[in-house]
C-alpha positions in Angstrom: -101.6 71.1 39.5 -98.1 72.0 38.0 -97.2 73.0 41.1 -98.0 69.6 42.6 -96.2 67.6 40.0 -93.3 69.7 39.9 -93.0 69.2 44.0 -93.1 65.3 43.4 -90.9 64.9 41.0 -88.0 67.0 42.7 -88.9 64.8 46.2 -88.5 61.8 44.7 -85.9 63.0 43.0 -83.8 64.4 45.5 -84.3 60.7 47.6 -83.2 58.9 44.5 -80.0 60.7 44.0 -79.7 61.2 48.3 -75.9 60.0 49.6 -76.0 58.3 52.9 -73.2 60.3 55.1 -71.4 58.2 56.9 -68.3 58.2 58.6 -65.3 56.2 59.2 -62.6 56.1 62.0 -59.1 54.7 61.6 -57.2 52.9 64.2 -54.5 55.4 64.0 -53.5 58.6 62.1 -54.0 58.4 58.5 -51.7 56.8 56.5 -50.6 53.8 53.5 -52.2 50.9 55.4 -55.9 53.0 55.2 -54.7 53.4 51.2 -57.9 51.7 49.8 -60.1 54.0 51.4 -58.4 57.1 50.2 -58.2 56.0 46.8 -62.2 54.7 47.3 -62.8 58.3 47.7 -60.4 60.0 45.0 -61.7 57.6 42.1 -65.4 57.9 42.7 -66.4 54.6 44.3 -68.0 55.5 47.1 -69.7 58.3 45.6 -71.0 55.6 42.6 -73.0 53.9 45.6 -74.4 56.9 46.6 -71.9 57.2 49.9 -70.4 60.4 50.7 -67.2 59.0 53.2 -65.8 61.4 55.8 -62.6 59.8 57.1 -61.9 60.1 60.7 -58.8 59.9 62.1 -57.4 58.1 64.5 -54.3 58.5 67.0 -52.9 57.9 70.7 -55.4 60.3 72.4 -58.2 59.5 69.9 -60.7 56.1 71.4 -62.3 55.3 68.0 -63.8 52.4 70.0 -65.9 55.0 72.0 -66.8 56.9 68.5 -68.4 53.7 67.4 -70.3 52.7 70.7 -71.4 56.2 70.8 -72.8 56.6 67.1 -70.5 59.2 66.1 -69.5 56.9 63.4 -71.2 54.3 61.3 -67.7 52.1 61.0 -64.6 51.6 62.6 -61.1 49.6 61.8 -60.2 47.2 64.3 -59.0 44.0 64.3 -59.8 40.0 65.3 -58.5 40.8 69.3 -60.8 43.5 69.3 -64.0 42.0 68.0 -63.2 39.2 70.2 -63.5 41.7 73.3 -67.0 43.2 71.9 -68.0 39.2 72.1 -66.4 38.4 75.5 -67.7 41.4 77.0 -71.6 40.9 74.7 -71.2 44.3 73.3 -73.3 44.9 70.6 -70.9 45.1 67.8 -68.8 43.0 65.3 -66.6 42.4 62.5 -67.7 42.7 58.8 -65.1 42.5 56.8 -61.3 42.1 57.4 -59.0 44.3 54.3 -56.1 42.9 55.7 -55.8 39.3 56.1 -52.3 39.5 57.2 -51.6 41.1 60.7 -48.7 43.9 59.4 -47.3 42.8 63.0 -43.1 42.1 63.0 -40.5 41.6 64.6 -37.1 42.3 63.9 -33.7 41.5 64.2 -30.0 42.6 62.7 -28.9 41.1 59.2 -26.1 39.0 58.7 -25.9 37.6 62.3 -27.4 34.7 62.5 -30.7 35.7 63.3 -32.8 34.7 60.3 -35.9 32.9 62.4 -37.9 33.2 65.0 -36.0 29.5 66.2 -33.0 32.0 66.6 -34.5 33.9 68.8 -33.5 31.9 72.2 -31.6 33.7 74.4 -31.6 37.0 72.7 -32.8 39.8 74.0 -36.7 41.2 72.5 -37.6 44.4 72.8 -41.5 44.5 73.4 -43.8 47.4 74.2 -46.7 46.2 76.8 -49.0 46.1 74.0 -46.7 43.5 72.4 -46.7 41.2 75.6 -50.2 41.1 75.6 -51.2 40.5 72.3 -48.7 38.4 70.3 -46.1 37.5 73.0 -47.5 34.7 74.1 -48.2 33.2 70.3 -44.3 33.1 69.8 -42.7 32.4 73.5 -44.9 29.3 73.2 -43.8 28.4 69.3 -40.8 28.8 69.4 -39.9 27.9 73.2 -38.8 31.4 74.2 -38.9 33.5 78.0 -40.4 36.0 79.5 -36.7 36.6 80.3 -35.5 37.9 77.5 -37.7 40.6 77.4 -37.1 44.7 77.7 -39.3 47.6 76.9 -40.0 49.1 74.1 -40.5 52.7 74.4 -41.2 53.4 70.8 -37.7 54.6 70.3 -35.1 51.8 68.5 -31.5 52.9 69.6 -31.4 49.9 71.9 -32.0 47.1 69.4 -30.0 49.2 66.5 -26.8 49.8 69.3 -27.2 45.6 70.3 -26.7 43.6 67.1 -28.1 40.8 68.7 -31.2 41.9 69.6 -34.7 41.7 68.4 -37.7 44.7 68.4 -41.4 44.8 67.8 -42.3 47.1 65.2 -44.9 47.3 62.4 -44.0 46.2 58.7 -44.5 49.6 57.2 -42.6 51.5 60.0 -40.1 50.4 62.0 -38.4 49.0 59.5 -38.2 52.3 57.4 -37.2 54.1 60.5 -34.4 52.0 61.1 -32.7 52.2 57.4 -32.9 56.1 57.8 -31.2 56.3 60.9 -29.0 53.2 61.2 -28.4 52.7 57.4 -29.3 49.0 57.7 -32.6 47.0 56.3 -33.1 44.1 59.6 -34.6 41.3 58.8 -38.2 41.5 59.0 -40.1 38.4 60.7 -43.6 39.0 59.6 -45.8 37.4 62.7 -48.6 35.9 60.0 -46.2 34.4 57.9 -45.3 32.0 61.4 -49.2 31.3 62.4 -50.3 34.5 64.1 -53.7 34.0 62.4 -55.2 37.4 63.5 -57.2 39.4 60.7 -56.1 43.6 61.0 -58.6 46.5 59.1 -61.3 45.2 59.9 -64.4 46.8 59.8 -66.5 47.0 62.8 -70.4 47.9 63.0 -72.8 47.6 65.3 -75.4 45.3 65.5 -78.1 47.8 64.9 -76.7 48.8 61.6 -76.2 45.5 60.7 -80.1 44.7 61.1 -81.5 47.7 60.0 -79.4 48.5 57.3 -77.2 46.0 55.2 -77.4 47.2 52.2 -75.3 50.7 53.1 -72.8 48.1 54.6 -73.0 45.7 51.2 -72.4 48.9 49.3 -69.6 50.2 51.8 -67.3 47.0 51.5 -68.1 47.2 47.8 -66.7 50.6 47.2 -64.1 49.5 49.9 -63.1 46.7 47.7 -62.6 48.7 44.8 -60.5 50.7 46.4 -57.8 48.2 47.6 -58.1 46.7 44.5 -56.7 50.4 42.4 -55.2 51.4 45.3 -52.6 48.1 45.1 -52.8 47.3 41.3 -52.4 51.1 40.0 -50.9 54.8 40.5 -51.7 55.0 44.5 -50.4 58.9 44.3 -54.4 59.8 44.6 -55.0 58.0 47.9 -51.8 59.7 48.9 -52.9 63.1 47.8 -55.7 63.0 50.1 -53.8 61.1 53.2 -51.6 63.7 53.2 -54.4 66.4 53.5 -55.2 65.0 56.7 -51.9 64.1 57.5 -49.4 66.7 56.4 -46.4 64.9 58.1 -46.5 61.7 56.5 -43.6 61.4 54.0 -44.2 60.9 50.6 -41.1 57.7 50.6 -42.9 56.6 53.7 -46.2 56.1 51.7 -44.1 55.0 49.0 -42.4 52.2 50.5 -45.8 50.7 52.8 -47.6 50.6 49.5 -44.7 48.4 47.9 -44.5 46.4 51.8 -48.2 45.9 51.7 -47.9 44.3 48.2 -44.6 42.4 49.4 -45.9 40.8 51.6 -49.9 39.9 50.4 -51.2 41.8 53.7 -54.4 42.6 51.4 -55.2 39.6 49.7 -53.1 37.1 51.7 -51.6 35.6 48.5 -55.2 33.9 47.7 -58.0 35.8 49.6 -60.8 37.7 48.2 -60.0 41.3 49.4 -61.8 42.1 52.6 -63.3 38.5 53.1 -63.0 36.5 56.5 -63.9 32.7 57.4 -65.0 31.2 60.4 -62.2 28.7 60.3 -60.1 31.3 61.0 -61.8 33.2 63.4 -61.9 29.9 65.5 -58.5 29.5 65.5 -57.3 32.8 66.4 -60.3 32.8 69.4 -58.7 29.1 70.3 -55.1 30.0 70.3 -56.5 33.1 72.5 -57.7 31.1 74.8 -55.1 28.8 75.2 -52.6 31.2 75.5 -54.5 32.7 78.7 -55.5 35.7 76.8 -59.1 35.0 78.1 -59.8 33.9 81.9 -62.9 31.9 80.4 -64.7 30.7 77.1 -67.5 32.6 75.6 -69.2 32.3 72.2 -66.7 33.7 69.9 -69.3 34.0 66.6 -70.5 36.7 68.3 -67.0 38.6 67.0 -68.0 38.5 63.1 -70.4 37.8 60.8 -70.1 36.3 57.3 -72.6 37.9 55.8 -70.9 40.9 53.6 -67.8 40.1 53.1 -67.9 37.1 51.5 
């Protein structure tokens, strides 16, 4: 009878203090804009709602995309043009929460030149990667009245723009930017897209339907612990989150994660200025879908809703 007793009590025991494994895969290799999950994992706050997080990460030969269709991995980072593409294409999977509600997205141009605006853009030449013409391109030829004509390609490498003062380059807030004071000794100015209407949400959080219906509490508990983490990971010492990105990512430079932490907070790419961290609205997810679809993005309409839901991460 002891015997019996002692057998229940560890069973239920062991399910009571059980950790769901789950998994999450970046968009790219790891680094200061996945911050809040790192420091999520370094201060406990996964572990306090019984998740044990394995980050997983991402890069140019890595489809995280195919991870998460494939059920190697419970969530993914995306962003508003991807879950817009699950939708179009009725793919089982959406958004549930967006951690960055500012699109890190720039462009750039040379200081003291007179190019202080995207209305100074006309006539100048833009460097832009095919990536670049296909997603934002068309949001600020259309704003600001520019041309396909002024564009070149950007090849990831920004001797071009740094050798032609009167030039302007993609790049991403936390990156280019930093590469271009090391080599060129100069900070450009830095025309961050959302700050001019480019109403895309970035780091979002993509599930698949399945999980959604079968299990929304792990995903309540996930953003939760995710939440806390962007909330230390901005408002105190970030040096733990960096500890562990750097494990997995041994050439990322400690200045590098230095100054996207202090770019990140700059620029309210978390919160927005106003927004409850990892939150999204429907508002908004209209009218990125709307300028999408005005812009030609999308040969036809289809029912955008089926991009996001509302129900975590608000």
């Amino acid at each position: 009878m002891n015997k019996i007793l002692i057998f229940i009590f560890l069973f239920f025991s062991f399910n009571i203090y059980a950790k769901d494994n789950i998994k999450l895969s970046l968009d790219w290799v790891p680094q200061a804009e996945h911050g809040g999950y790192f420091q999520a994992i370094a201060k406990g706050y996964y572990a306090d709602q019984d998740i044990e997080l394995t980050i997983i990460p991402g890069g140019p030969s890595v489809n995280t995309k195919a991870m998460l269709m494939s059920d190697q991995v419970e969530f993914n980072i995306g962003g508003s043009a991807g879950a817009l593409n699950y939708a179009k294409q009725d793919l089982p999977f959406r958004a549930v929460a967006a951690f960055f509600q500012k699109t890190p997205q720039v462009l750039m141009s040379h200081p003291n030149v007179g190019i202080d605006h995207p209305s100074d853009f006309k006539g100048k030449t833009i460097f832009l990667s095919n990536f670049g013409r296909l997603s934002f391109w068309g949001f600020i030829k259309n704003k600001y009245n520019l041309s396909d004509d002024q564009l070149e390609s950007y090849n990831f490498n920004s001797q071009p723009f740094i050798d032609d003062p009167q030039s302007i380059q993609q790049g991403y807030l936390s990156s280019e930017p930093f590469a271009i004071k090391k080599a060129a000794g100069f900070d450009p100015v830095v025309h961050l897209l959302a700050d001019h209407g480019f109403s895309a949400y970035a780091n979002t959080i993509e599930a698949s339907d399945k999980l959604i219906d079968e299990n929304p509490d792990l995903i309540n508990r996930f953003i939760s612990a995710s939440r806390q983490g962007w909330e230390d990971f901005l408002s105190n010492d970030p040096q733990p989150a960096f500890d562990l990105i750097q494990e997995l990512n041994p050439d990322m430079p400690s200045d590098k994660l230095a100054y996207a932490h202090s770019k990140m907070i700059e620029y309210n790419i978390v919160t927005g200025g106003d927004k409850k961290i990892g939150s999204m609205s429907a508002d908004r997810w209209k009218e990125f879908y709307e300028m999408s679809v005005e812009l030609g993005i999308y040969d036809s309409e289809f029912d955008h809703e089926k991009a996001y839901t509302l129900e975590f991460s608000n």
